[in-house]
C-alpha positions, 0 to 999 in steps of 0.5 A, a space after each residue: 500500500 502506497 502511503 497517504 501524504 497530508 499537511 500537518 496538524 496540530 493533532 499530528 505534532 506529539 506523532 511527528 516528534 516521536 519519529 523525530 526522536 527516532 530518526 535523530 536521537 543523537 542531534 542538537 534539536 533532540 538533547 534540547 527536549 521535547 517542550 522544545 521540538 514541540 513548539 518547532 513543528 508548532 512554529 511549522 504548522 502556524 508559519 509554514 502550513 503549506 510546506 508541513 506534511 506528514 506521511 500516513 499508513 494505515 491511518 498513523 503518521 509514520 513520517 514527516 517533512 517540513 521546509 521554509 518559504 524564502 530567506 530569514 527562516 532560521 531567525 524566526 523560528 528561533 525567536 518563536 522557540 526561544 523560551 524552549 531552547 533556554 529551558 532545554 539549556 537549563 535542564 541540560 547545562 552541558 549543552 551550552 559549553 559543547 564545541 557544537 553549540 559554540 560554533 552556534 552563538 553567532 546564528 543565536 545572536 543573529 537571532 535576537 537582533 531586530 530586522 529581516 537579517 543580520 546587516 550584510 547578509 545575503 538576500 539572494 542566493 550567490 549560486 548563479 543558477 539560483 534564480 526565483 524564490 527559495 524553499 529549504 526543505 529543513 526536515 524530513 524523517 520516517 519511522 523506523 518501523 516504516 523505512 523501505 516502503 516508499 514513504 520518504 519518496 512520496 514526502 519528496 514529491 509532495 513537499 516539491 510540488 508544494 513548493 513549486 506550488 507557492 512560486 519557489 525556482 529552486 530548493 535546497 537542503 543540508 545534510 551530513 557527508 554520512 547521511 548515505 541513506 537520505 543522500 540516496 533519497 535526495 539524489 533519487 529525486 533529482 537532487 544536484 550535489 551543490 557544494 561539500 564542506 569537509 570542515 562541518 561535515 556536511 553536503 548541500 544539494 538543490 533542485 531547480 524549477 524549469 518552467 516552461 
C-alpha cells in the first residue's frame, strides 16, 4: 500500500516528534527536549502550513517533512522557540559549553537582533543558477518501523510540488557527508550535489524549477 501524504496538524505534532526522536536521537534539536521540538513543528504548522506534511499508513503518521518559504527562516523560528531552547539549556547545562553549540552563538545572536537579517547578509542566493524564490526543505524523517516502503519518496514529491506550488525556482537542503541513506533519497529525486564542506561535515544539494 502506497502511503497517504497530508499537511500537518496540530493533532499530528506529539506523532511527528516521536519519529523525530527516532530518526535523530543523537542531534542538537533532540538533547534540547521535547517542550522544545514541540513548539518547532508548532512554529511549522502556524508559519509554514503549506510546506508541513506528514506521511500516513494505515491511518498513523509514520513520517514527516517540513521546509521554509524564502530567506530569514532560521531567525524566526528561533525567536518563536526561544523560551524552549533556554529551558532545554537549563535542564541540560552541558549543552551550552559543547564545541557544537559554540560554533552556534553567532546564528543565536543573529537571532535576537531586530530586522529581516543580520546587516550584510545575503538576500539572494550567490549560486548563479539560483534564480526565483527559495524553499529549504529543513526536515524530513520516517519511522523506523516504516523505512523501505516508499514513504520518504512520496514526502519528496509532495513537499516539491508544494513548493513549486507557492512560486519557489529552486530548493535546497543540508545534510551530513554520512547521511548515505537520505543522500540516496535526495539524489533519487533529482537532487544536484551543490557544494561539500569537509570542515562541518556536511553536503548541500538543490533542485531547480524549469518552467516552461
Amino acid at each position: 500500500m502506497n502511503p497517504a501524504v497530508r499537511l500537518l496538524r496540530g493533532d499530528d505534532i506529539d506523532e511527528v516528534v516521536a519519529i523525530h526522536c527516532e530518526s535523530f536521537p543523537d542531534s542538537r534539536s533532540t538533547r534540547l527536549g521535547k517542550p522544545f521540538l514541540r513548539r518547532m513543528y508548532q512554529w511549522y504548522l502556524v508559519c509554514q502550513p503549506r510546506l508541513s506534511l506528514v506521511g500516513e499508513m494505515d491511518g498513523k503518521v509514520v513520517g514527516f517533512v517540513t521546509g521554509t518559504f524564502g530567506w530569514g527562516g532560521a531567525r524566526r523560528r528561533f525567536r518563536y522557540t526561544l523560551r524552549q531552547i533556554l529551558w532545554g539549556f537549563i535542564r541540560r547545562p552541558s549543552l551550552l559549553v559543547s564545541a557544537e553549540m559554540f560554533e552556534r552563538w553567532e546564528n543565536f545572536l543573529k537571532g535576537l537582533m531586530p530586522g529581516s537579517l543580520m546587516p550584510g547578509s545575503p538576500r539572494v542566493s550567490s549560486q548563479p543558477h539560483s534564480k526565483g524564490v527559495k524553499v529549504t526543505l529543513d526536515s524530513i524523517a520516517v519511522s523506523p518501523k516504516a523505512r523501505g516502503r516508499n514513504v520518504g519518496t512520496a514526502l519528496m514529491n509532495a513537499f516539491e510540488d508544494a513548493a513549486e506550488k507557492l512560486g519557489a525556482g529552486f530548493l535546497a537542503l543540508g545534510v551530513e557527508r554520512d547521511g548515505i541513506a537520505a543522500r540516496r533519497l535526495y539524489e533519487s529525486c533529482g537532487w544536484e550535489l551543490l557544494r561539500e564542506d569537509t570542515e562541518s561535515n556536511s553536503v548541500n544539494y538543490v533542485k531547480k524549477f524549469v518552467r516552461g
